[in-house]
C-alpha positions as a Python dict, from the first residue, in 0.01 Angstrom:
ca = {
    (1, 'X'): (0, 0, 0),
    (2, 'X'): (-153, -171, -272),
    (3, 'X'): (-166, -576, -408),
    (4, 'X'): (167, -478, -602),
    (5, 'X'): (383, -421, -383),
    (6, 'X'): (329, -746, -198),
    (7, 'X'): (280, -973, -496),
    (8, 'X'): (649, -1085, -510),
    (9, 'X'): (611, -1150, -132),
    (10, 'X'): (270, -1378, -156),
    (11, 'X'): (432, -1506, -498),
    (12, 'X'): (768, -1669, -287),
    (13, 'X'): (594, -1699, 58),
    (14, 'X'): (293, -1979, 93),
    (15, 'X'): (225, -2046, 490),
    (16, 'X'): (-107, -1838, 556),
    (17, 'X'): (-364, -1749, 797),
    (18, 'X'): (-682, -1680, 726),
    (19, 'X'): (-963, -1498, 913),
    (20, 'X'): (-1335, -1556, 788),
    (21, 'X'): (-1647, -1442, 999),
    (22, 'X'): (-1901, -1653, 1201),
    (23, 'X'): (-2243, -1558, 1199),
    (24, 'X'): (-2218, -1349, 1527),
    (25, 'X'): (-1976, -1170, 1317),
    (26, 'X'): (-1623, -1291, 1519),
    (27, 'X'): (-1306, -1407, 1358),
    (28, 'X'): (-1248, -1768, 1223),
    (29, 'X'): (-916, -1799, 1185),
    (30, 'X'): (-732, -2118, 958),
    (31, 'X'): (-365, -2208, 850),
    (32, 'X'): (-381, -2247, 449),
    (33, 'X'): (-118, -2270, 136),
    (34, 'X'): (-118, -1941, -23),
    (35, 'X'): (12, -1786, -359),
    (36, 'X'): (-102, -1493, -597),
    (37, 'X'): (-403, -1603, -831),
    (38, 'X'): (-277, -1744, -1194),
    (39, 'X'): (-609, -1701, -1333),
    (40, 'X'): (-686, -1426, -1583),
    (41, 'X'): (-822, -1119, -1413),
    (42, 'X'): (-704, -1161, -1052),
    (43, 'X'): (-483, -952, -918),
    (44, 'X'): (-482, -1089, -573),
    (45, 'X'): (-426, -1406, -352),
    (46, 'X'): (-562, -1762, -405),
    (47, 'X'): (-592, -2063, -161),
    (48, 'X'): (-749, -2389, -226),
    (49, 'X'): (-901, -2536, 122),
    (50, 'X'): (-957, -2929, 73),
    (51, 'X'): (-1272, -2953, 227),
    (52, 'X'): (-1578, -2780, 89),
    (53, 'X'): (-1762, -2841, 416),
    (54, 'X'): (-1559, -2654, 684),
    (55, 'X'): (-1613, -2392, 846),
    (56, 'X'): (-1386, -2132, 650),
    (57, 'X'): (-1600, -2208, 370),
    (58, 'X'): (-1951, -2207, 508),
    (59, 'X'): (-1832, -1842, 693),
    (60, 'X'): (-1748, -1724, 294),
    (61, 'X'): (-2062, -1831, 142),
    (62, 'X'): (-2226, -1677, 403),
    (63, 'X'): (-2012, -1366, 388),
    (64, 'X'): (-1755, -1289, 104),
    (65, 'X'): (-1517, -1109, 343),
    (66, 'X'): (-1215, -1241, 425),
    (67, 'X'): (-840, -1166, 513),
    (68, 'X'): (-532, -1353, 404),
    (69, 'X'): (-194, -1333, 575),
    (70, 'X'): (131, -1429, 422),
    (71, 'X'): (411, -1498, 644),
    (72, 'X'): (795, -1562, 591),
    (73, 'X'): (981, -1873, 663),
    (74, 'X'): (1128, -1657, 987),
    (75, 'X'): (779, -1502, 1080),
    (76, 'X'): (963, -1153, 1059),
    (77, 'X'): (784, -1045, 747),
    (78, 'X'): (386, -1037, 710),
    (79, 'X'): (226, -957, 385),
    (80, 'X'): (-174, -880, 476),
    (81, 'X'): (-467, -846, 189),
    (82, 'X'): (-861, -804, 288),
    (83, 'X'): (-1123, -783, 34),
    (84, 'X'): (-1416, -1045, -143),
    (85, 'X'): (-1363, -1365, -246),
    (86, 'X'): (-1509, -1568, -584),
    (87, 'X'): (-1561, -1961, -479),
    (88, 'X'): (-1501, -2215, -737),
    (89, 'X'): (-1598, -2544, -659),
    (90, 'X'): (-1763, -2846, -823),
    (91, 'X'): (-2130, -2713, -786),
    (92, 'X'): (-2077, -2354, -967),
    (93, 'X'): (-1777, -2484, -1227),
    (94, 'X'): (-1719, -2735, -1521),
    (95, 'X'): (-1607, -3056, -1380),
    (96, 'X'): (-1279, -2994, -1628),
    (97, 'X'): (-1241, -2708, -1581),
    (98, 'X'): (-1244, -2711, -1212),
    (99, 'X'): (-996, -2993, -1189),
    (100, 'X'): (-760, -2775, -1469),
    (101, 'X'): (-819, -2472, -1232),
    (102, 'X'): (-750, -2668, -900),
    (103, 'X'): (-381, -2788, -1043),
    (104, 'X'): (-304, -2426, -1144),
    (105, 'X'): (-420, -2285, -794),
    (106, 'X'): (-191, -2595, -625),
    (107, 'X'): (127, -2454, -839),
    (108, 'X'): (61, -2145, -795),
    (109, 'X'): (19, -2164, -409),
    (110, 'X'): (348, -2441, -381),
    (111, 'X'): (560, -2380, -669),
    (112, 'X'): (598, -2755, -753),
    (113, 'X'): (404, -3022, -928),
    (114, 'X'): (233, -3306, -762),
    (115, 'X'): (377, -3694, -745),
    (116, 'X'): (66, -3811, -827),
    (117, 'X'): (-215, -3539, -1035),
    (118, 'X'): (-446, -3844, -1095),
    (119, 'X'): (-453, -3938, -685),
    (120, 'X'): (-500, -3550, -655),
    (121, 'X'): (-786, -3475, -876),
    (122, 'X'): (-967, -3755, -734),
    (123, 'X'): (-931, -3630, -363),
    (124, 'X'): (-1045, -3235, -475),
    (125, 'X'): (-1319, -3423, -631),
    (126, 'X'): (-1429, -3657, -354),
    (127, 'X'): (-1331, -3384, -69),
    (128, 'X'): (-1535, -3137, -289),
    (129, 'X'): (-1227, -2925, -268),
    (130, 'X'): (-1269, -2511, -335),
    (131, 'X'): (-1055, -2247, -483),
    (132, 'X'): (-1092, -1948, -287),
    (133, 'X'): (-992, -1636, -445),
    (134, 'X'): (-935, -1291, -312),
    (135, 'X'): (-989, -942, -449),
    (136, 'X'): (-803, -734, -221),
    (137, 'X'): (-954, -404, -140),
    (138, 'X'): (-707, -286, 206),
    (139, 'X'): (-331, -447, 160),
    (140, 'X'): (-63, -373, 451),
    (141, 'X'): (205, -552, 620),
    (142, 'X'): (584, -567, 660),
    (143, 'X'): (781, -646, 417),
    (144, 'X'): (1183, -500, 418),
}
């Protein structure tokens, strides 16, 4: 199976689970708002976690790895995609830019706007949010 053929499904379908690795190398595992990257390049999924302190974040810096699980409404379908991830975050991008790439990551992982974009650029900011993005290497799941 490859990112194609689950794109539609991580395109319309935004509760996730995530699995990142501890140090002792077991699974971390997080609820986040998923969609397929919008940024030029990607081919894969996208998340943006608030806080740039937890813990799924420290595991990726540590170690790129990651998996990202896509889930229907019904939790009868399952769209799965493991590969690397590229951080974005206020340290390594253009203050601009980051809070232009942080509102595209929000659509694309929601598929609405936000009631307030001021209020939310100042929370990504302050909360030192991150865009997490995956190249997907192993895709699988069910999907009918």
């Amino acid at each position: 199976m490859e990112f194609s053929d689950v794109r539609n499904f991580f395109a319309n379908n935004h509760r996730g689970v995530i699995n990142t690795f501890r140090q002792d190398g077991s699974a971390q595992t997080s609820i986040v708002v998923c969609g397929v990257s919008p940024f030029e390049g990607d081919d894969g999924p996208v998340f943006v976690t608030v806080r740039g302190t937890s813990y799924k974040v420290r595991n990726l810096r540590r170690n790129n790895r990651c998996n990202v699980m896509a889930v229907a409404e019904d939790w009868r379908q399952f769209a799965v995609a493991e590969g690397t991830v590229t951080l974005h975050d206020y340290q390594n991008t253009d203050d601009e830019e980051m809070r232009q790439m942080l509102r595209t990551a929000f659509r694309a992982c929601g598929d609405n706007e936000h009631p307030d974009w001021e209020e939310y650029d100042r929370a990504m900011k302050q909360q030192d949010g991150v865009i997490v993005r995956v190249q997907p290497d192993r895709v699988y799941g069910l999907i009918r």
